[in-house]
N, CA, C and O atoms as a GROMACS GRO file, in nm:
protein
  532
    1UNK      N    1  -6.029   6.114  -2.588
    1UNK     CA    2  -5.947   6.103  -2.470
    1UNK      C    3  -5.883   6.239  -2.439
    1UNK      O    4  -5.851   6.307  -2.537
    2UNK      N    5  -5.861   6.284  -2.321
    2UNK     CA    6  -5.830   6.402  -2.277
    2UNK      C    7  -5.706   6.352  -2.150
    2UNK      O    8  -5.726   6.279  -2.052
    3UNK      N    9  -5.550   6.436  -2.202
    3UNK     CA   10  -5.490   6.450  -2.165
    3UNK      C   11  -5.450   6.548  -2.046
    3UNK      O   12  -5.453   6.669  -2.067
    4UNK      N   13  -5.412   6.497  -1.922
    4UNK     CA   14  -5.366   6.640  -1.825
    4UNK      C   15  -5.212   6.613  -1.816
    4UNK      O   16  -5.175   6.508  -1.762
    5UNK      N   17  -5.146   6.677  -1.852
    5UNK     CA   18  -5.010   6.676  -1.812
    5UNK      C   19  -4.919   6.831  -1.691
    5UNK      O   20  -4.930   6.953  -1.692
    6UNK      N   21  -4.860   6.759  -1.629
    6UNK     CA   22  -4.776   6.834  -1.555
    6UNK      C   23  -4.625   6.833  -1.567
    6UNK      O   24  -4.551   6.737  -1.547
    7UNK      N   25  -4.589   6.962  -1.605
    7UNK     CA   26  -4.477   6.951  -1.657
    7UNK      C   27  -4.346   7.070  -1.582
    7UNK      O   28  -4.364   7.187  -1.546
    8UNK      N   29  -4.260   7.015  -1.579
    8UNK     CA   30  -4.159   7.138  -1.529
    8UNK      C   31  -3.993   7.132  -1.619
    8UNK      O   32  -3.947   7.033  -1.676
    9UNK      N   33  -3.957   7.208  -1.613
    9UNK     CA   34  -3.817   7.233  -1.632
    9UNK      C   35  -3.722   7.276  -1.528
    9UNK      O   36  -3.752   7.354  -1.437
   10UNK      N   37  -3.608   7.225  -1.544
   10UNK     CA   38  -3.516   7.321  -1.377
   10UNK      C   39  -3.352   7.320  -1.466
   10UNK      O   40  -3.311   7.250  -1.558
   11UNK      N   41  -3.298   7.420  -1.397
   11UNK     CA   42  -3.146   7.459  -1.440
   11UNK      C   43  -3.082   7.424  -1.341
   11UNK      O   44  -3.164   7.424  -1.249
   12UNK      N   45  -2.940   7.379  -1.285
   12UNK     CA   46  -2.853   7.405  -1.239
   12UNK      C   47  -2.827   7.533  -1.171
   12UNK      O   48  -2.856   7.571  -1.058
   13UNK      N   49  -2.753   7.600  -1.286
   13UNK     CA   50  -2.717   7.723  -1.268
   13UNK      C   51  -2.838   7.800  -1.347
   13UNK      O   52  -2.940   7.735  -1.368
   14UNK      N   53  -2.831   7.930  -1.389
   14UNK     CA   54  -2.905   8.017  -1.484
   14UNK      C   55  -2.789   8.083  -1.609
   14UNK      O   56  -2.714   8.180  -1.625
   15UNK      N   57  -2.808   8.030  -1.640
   15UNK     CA   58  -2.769   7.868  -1.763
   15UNK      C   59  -2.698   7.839  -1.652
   15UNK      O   60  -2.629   7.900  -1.570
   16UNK      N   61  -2.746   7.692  -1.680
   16UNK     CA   62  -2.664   7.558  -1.646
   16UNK      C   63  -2.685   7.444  -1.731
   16UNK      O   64  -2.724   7.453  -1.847
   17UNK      N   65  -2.652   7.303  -1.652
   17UNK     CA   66  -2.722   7.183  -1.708
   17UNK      C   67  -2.887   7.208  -1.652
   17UNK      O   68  -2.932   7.270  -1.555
   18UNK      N   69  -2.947   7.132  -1.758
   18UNK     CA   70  -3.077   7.144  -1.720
   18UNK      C   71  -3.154   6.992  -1.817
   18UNK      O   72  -3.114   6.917  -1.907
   19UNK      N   73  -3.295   7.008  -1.729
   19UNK     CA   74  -3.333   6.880  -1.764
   19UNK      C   75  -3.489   6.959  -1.727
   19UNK      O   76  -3.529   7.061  -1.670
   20UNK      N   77  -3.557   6.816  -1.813
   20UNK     CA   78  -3.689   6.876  -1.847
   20UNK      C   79  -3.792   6.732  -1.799
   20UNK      O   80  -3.756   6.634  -1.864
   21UNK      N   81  -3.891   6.703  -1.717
   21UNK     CA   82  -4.008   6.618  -1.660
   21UNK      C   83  -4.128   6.686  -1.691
   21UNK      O   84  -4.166   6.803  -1.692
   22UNK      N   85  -4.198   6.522  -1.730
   22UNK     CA   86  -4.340   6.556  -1.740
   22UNK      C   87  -4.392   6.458  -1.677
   22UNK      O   88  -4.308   6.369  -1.660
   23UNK      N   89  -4.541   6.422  -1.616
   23UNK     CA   90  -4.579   6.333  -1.616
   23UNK      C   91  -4.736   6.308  -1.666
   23UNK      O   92  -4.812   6.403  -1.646
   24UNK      N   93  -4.785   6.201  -1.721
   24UNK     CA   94  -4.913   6.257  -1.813
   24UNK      C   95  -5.034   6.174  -1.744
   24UNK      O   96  -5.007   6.055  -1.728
   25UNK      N   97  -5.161   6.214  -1.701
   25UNK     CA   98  -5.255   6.120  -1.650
   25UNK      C   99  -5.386   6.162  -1.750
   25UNK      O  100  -5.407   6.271  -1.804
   26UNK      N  101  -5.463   6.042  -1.757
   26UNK     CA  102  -5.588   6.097  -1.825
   26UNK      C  103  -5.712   6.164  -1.776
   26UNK      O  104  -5.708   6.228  -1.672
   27UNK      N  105  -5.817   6.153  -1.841
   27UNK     CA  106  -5.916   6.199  -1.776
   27UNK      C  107  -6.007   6.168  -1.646
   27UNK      O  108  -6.101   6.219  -1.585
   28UNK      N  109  -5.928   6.058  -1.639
   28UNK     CA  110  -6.008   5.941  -1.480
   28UNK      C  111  -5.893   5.982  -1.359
   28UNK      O  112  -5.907   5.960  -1.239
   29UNK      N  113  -5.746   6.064  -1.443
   29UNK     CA  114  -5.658   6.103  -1.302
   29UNK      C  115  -5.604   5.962  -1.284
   29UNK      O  116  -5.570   5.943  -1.167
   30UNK      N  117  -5.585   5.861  -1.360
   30UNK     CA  118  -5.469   5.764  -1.360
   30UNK      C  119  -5.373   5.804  -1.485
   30UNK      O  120  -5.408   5.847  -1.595
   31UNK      N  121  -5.240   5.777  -1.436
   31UNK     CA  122  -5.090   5.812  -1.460
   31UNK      C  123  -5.082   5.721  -1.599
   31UNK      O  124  -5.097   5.600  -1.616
   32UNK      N  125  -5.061   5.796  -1.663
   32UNK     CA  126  -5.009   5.711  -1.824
   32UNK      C  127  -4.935   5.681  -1.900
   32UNK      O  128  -4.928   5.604  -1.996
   33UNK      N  129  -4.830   5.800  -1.813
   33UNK     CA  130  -4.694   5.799  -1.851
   33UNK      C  131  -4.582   5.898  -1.795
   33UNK      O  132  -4.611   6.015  -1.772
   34UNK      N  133  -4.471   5.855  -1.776
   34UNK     CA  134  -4.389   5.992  -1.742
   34UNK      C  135  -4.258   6.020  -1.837
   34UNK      O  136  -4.241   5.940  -1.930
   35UNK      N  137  -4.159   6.132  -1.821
   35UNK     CA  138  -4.102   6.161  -1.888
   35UNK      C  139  -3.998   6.211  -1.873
   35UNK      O  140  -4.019   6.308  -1.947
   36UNK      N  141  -3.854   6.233  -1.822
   36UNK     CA  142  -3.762   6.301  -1.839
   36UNK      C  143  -3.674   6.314  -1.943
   36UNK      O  144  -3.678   6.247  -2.046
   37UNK      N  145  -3.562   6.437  -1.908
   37UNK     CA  146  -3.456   6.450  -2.062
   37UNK      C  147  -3.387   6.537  -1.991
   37UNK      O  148  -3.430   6.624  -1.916
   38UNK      N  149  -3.243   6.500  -2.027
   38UNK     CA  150  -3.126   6.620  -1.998
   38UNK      C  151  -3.152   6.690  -2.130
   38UNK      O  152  -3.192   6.654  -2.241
   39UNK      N  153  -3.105   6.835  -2.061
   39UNK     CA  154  -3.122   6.912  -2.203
   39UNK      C  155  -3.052   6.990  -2.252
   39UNK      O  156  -3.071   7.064  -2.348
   40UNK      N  157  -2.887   6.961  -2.126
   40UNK     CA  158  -2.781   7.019  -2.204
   40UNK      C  159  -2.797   7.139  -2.093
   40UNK      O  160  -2.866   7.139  -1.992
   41UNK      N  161  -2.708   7.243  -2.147
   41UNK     CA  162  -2.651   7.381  -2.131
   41UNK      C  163  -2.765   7.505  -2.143
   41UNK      O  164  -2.739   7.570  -2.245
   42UNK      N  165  -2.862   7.548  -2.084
   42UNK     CA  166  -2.948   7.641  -2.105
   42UNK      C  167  -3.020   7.693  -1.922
   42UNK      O  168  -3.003   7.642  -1.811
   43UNK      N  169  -3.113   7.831  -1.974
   43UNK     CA  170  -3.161   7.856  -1.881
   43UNK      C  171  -3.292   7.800  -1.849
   43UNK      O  172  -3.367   7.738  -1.924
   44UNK      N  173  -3.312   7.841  -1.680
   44UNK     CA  174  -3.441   7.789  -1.649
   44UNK      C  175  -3.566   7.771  -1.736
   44UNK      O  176  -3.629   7.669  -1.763
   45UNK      N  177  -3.581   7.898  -1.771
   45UNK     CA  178  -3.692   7.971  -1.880
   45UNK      C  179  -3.685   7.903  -2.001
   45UNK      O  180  -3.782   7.920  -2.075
   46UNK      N  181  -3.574   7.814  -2.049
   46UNK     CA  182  -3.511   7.789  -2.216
   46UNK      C  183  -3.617   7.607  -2.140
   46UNK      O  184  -3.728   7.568  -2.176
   47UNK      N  185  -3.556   7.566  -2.072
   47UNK     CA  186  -3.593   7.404  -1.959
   47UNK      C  187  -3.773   7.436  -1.936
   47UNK      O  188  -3.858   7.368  -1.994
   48UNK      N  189  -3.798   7.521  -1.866
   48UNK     CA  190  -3.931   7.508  -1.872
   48UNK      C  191  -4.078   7.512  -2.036
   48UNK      O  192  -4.192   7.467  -2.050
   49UNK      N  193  -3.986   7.592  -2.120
   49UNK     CA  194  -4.024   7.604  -2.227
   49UNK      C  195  -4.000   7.438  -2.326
   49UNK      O  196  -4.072   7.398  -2.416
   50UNK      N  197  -3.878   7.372  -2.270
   50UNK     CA  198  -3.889   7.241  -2.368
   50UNK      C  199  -3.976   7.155  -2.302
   50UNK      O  200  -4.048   7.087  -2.376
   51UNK      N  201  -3.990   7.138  -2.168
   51UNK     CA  202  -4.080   7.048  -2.101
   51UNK      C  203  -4.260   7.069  -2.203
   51UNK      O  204  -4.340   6.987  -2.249
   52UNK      N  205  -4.257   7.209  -2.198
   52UNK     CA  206  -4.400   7.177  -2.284
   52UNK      C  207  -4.409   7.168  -2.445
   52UNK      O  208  -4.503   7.153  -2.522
   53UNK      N  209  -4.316   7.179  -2.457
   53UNK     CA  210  -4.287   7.133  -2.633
   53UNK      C  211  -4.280   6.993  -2.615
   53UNK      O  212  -4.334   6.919  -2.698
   54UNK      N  213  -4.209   6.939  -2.496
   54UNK     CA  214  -4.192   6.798  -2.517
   54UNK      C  215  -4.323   6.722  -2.470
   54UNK      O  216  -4.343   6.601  -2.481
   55UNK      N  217  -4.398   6.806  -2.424
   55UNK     CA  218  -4.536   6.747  -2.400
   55UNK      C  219  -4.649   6.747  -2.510
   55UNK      O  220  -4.729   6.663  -2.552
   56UNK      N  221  -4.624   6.860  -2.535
   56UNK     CA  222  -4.740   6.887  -2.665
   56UNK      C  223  -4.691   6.821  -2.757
   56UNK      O  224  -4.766   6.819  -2.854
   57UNK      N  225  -4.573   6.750  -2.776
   57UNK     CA  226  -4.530   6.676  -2.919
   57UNK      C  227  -4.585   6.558  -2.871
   57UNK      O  228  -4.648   6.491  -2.953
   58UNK      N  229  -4.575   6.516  -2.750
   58UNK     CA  230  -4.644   6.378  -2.700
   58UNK      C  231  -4.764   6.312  -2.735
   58UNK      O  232  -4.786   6.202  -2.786
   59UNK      N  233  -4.889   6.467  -2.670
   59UNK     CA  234  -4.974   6.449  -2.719
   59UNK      C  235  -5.023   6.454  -2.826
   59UNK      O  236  -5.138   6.410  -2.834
   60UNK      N  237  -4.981   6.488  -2.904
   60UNK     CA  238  -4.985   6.539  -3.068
   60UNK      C  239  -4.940   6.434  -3.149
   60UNK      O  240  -4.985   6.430  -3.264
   61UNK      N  241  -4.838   6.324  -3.104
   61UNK     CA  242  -4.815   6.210  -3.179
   61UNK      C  243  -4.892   6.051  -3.137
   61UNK      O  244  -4.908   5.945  -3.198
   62UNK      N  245  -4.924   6.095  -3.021
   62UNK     CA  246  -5.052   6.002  -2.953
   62UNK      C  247  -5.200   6.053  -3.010
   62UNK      O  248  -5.299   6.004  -2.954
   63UNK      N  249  -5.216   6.125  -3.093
   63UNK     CA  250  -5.356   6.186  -3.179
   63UNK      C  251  -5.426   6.226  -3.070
   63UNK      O  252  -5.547   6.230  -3.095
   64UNK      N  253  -5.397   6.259  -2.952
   64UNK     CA  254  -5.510   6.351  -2.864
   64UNK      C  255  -5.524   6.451  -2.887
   64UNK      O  256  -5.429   6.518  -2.927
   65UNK      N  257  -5.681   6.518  -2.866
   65UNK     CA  258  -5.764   6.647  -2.933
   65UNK      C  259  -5.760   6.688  -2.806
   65UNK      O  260  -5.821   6.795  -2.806
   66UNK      N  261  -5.723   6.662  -2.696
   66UNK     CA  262  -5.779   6.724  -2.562
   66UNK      C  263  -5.632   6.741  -2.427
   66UNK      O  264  -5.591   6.656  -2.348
   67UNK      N  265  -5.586   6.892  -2.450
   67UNK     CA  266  -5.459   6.835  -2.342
   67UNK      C  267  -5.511   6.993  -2.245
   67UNK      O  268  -5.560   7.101  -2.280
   68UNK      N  269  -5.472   6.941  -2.122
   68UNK     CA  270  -5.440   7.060  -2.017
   68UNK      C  271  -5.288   7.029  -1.973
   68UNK      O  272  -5.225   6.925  -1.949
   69UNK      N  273  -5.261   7.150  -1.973
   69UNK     CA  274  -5.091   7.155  -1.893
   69UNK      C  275  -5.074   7.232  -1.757
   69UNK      O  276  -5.115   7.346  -1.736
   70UNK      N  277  -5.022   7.170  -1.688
   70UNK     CA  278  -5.039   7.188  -1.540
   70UNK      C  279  -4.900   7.251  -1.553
   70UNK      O  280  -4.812   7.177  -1.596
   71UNK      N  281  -4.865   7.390  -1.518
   71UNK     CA  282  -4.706   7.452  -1.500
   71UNK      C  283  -4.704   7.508  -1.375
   71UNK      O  284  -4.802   7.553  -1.315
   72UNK      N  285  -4.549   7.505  -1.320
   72UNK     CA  286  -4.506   7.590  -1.190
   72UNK      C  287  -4.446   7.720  -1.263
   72UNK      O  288  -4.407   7.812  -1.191
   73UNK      N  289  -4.438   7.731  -1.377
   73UNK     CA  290  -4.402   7.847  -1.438
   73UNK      C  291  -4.467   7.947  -1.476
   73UNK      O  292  -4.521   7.954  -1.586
   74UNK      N  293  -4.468   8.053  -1.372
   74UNK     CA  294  -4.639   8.170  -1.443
   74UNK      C  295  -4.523   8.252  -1.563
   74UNK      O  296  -4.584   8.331  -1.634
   75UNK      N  297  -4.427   8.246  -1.582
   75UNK     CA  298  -4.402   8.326  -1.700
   75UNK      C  299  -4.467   8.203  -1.846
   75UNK      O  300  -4.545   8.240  -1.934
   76UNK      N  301  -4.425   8.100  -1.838
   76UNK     CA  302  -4.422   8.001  -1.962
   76UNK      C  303  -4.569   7.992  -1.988
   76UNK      O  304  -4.623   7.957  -2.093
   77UNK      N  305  -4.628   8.030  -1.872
   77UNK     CA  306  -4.798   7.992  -1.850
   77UNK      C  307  -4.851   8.122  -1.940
   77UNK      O  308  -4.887   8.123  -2.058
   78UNK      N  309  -4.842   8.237  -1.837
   78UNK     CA  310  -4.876   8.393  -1.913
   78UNK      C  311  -4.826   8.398  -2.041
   78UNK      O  312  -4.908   8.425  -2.129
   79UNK      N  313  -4.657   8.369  -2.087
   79UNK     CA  314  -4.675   8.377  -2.233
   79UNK      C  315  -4.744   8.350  -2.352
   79UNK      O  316  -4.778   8.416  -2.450
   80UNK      N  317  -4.759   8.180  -2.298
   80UNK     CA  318  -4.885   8.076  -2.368
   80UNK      C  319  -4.974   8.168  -2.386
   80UNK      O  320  -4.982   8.224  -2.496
   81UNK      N  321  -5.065   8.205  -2.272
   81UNK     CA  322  -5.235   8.281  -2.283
   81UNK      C  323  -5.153   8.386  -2.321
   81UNK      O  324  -5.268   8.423  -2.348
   82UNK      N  325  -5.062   8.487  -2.356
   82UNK     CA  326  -5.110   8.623  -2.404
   82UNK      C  327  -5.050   8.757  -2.299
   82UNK      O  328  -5.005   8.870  -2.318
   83UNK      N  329  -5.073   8.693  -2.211
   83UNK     CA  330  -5.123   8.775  -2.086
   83UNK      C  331  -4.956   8.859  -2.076
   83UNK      O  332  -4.946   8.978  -2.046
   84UNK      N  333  -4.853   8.782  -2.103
   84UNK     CA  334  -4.739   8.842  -2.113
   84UNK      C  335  -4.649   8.809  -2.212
   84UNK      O  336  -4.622   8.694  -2.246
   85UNK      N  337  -4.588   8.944  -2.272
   85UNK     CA  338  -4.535   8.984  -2.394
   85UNK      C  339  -4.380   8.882  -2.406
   85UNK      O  340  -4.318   8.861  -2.301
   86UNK      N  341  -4.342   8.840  -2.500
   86UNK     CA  342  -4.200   8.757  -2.494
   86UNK      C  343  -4.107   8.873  -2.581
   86UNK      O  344  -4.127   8.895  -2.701
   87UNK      N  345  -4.043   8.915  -2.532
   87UNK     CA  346  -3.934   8.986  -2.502
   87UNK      C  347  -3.780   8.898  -2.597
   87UNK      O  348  -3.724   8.930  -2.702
   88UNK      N  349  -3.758   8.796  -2.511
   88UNK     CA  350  -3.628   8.680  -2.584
   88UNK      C  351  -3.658   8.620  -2.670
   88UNK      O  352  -3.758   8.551  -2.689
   89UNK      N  353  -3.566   8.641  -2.733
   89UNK     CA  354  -3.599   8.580  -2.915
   89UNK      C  355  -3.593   8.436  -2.931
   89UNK      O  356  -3.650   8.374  -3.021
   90UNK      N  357  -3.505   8.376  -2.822
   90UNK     CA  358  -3.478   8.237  -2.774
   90UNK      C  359  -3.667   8.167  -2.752
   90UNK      O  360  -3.743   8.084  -2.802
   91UNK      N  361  -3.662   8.286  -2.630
   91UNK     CA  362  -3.826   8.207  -2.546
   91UNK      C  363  -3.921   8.249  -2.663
   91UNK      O  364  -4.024   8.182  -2.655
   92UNK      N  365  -3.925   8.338  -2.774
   92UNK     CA  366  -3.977   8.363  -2.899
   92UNK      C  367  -4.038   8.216  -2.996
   92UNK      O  368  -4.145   8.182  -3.046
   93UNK      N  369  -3.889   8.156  -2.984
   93UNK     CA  370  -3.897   8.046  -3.118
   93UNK      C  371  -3.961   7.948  -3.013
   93UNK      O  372  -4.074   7.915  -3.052
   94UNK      N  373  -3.932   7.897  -2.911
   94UNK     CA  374  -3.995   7.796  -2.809
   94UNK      C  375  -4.154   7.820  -2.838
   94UNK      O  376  -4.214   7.727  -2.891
   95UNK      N  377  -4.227   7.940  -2.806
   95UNK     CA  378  -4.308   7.994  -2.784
   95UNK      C  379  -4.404   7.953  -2.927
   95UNK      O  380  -4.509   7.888  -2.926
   96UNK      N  381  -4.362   7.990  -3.000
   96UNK     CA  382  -4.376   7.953  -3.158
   96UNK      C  383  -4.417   7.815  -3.181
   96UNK      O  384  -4.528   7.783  -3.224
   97UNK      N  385  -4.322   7.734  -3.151
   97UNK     CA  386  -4.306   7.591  -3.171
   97UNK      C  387  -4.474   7.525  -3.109
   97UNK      O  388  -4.558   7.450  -3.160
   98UNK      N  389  -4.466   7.594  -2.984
   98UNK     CA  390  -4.546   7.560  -2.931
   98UNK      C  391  -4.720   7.559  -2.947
   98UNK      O  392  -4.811   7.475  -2.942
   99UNK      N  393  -4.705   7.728  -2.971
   99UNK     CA  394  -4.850   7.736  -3.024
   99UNK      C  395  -4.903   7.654  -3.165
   99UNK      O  396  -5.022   7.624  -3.166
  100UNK      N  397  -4.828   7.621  -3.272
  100UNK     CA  398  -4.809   7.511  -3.376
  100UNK      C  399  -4.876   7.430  -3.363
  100UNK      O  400  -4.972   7.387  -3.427
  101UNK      N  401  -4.800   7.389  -3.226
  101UNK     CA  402  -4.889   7.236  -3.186
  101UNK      C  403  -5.005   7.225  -3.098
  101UNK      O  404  -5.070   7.122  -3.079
  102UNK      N  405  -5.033   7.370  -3.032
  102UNK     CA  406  -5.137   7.388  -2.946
  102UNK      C  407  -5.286   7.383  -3.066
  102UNK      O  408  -5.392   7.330  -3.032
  103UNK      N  409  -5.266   7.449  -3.206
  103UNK     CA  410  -5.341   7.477  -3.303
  103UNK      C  411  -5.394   7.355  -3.354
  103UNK      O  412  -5.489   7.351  -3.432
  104UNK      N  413  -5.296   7.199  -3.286
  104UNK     CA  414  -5.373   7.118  -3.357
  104UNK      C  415  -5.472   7.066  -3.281
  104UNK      O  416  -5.551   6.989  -3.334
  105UNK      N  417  -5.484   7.098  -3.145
  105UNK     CA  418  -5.588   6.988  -3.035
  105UNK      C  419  -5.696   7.089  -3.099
  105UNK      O  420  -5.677   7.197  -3.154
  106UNK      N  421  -5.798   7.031  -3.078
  106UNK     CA  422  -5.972   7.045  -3.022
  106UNK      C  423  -5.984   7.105  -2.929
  106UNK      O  424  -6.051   7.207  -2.949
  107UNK      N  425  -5.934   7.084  -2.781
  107UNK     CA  426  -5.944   7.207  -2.661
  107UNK      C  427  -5.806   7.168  -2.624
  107UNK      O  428  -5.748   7.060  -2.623
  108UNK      N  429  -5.750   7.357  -2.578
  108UNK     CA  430  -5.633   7.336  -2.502
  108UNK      C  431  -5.592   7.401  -2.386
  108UNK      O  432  -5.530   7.498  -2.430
  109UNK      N  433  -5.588   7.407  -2.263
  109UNK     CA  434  -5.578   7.478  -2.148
  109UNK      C  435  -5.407   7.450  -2.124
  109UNK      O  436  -5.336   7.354  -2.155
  110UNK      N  437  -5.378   7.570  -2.057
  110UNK     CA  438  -5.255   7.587  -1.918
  110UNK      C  439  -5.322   7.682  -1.833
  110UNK      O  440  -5.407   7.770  -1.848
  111UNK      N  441  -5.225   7.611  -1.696
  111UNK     CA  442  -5.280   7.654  -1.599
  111UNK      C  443  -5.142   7.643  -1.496
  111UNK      O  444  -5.070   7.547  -1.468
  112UNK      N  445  -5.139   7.784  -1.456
  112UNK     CA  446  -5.079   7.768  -1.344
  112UNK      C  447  -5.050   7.719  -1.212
  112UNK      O  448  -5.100   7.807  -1.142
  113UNK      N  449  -5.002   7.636  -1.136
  113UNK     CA  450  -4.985   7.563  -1.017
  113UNK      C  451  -4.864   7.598  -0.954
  113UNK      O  452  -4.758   7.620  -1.013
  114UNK      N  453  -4.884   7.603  -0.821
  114UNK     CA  454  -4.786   7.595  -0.707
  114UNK      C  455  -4.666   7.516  -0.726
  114UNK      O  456  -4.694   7.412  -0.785
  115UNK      N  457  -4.541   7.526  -0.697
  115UNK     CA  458  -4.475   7.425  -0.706
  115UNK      C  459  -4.512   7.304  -0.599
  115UNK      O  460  -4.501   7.199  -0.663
  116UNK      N  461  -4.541   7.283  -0.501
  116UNK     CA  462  -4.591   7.222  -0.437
  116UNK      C  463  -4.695   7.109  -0.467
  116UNK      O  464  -4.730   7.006  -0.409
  117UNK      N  465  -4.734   7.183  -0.602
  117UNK     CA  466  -4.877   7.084  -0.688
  117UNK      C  467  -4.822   6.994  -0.770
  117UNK      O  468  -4.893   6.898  -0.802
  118UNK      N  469  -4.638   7.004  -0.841
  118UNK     CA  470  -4.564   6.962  -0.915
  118UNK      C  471  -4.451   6.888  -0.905
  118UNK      O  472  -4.347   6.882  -0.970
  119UNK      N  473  -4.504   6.818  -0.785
  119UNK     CA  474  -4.359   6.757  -0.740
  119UNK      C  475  -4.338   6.668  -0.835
  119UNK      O  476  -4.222   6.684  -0.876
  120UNK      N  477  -4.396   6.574  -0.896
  120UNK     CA  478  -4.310   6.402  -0.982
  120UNK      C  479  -4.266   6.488  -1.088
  120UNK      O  480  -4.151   6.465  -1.125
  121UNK      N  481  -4.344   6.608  -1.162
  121UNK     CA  482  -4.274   6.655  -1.275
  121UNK      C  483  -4.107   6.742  -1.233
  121UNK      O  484  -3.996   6.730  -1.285
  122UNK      N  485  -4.148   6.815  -1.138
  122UNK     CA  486  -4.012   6.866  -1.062
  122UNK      C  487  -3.933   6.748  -1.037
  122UNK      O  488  -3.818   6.786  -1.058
  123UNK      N  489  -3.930   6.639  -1.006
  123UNK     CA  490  -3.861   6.548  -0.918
  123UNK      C  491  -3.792   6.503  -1.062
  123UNK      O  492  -3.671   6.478  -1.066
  124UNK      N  493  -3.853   6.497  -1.149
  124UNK     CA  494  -3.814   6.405  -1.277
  124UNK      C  495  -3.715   6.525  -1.340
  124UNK      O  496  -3.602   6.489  -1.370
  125UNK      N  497  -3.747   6.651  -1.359
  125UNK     CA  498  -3.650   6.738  -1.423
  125UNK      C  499  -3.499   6.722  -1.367
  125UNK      O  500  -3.393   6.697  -1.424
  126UNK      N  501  -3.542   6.751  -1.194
  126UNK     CA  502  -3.381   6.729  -1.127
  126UNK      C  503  -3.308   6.588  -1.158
  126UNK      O  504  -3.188   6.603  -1.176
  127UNK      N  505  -3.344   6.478  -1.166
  127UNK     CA  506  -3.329   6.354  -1.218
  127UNK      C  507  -3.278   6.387  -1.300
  127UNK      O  508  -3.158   6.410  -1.284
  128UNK      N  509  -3.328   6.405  -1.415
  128UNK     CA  510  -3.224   6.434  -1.525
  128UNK      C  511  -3.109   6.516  -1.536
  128UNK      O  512  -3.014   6.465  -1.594
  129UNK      N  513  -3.097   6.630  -1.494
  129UNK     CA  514  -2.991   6.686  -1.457
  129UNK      C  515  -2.872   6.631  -1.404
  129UNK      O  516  -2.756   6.651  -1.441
  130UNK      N  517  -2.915   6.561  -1.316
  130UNK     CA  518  -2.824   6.449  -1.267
  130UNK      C  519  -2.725   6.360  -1.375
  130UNK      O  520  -2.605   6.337  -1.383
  131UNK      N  521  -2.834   6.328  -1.445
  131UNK     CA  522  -2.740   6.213  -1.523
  131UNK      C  523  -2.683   6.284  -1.669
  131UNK      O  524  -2.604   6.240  -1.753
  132UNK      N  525  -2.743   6.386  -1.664
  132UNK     CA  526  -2.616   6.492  -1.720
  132UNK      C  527  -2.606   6.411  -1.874
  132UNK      O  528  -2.491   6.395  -1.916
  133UNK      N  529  -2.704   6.366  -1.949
  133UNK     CA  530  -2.745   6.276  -2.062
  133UNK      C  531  -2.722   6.134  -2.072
  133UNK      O  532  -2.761   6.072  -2.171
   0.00000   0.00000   0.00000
């Protein structure tokens, strides 16, 4: 089974409250699940980075070998592939966490998208924010 998830993070402020949405469909493109979380006091970049930790732990405790991640974030995206250097020691350990769990699928893609391509995962981050935990 092969997972696509779309995922976002959003802040308030830069730090603010922030909250983190995903939503997960399979390989046929029916919806399997969705996801929000307040996440407390942090920046955009700190919110977009837990949204895919909180995805890849998803898939990773559901035993799927197969995930793509759909992001509005080309920094969280470029860090993932390589393509750009992490600098914050914060977006460092996120970054870390992550590849961990990227090491356990069979195939793993991100891919950058429009925000426009991300609305239920966007819609679900601001949601949470809202309810502020």
């Amino acid at each position: 089974m092969e997972w696509h998830i779309y995922i976002d993070g959003a802040s308030s402020c830069n730090p603010g409250h922030a909250g983190a949405g995903l939503v997960v469909f399979d390989e046929f493109g029916n919806e399997i699940g969705r996801d929000s979380a307040y996440l407390g006091e942090m920046t955009n970049n700190m919110a977009e980075y837990e949204a895919l930790v909180r995805a890849l732990s998803r898939a990773f405790e559901a035993n799927i070998k197969s995930v793509s991640i759909y992001t509005d974030s080309l920094l969280v995206a470029n860090q993932i592939l390589g393509k750009y250097k992490i600098k914050n020691t914060t977006l460092q350990k996120y970054a870390e966490i992550a590849k961990n769990l990227i090491h356990t699928f069979d195939h793993f893609a991100v891919q950058y998208i429009p925000r426009e391509k991300n609305k239920i995962a966007d819609k679900l981050a601001k949601e949470a924010i809202k309810r502020k935990g």
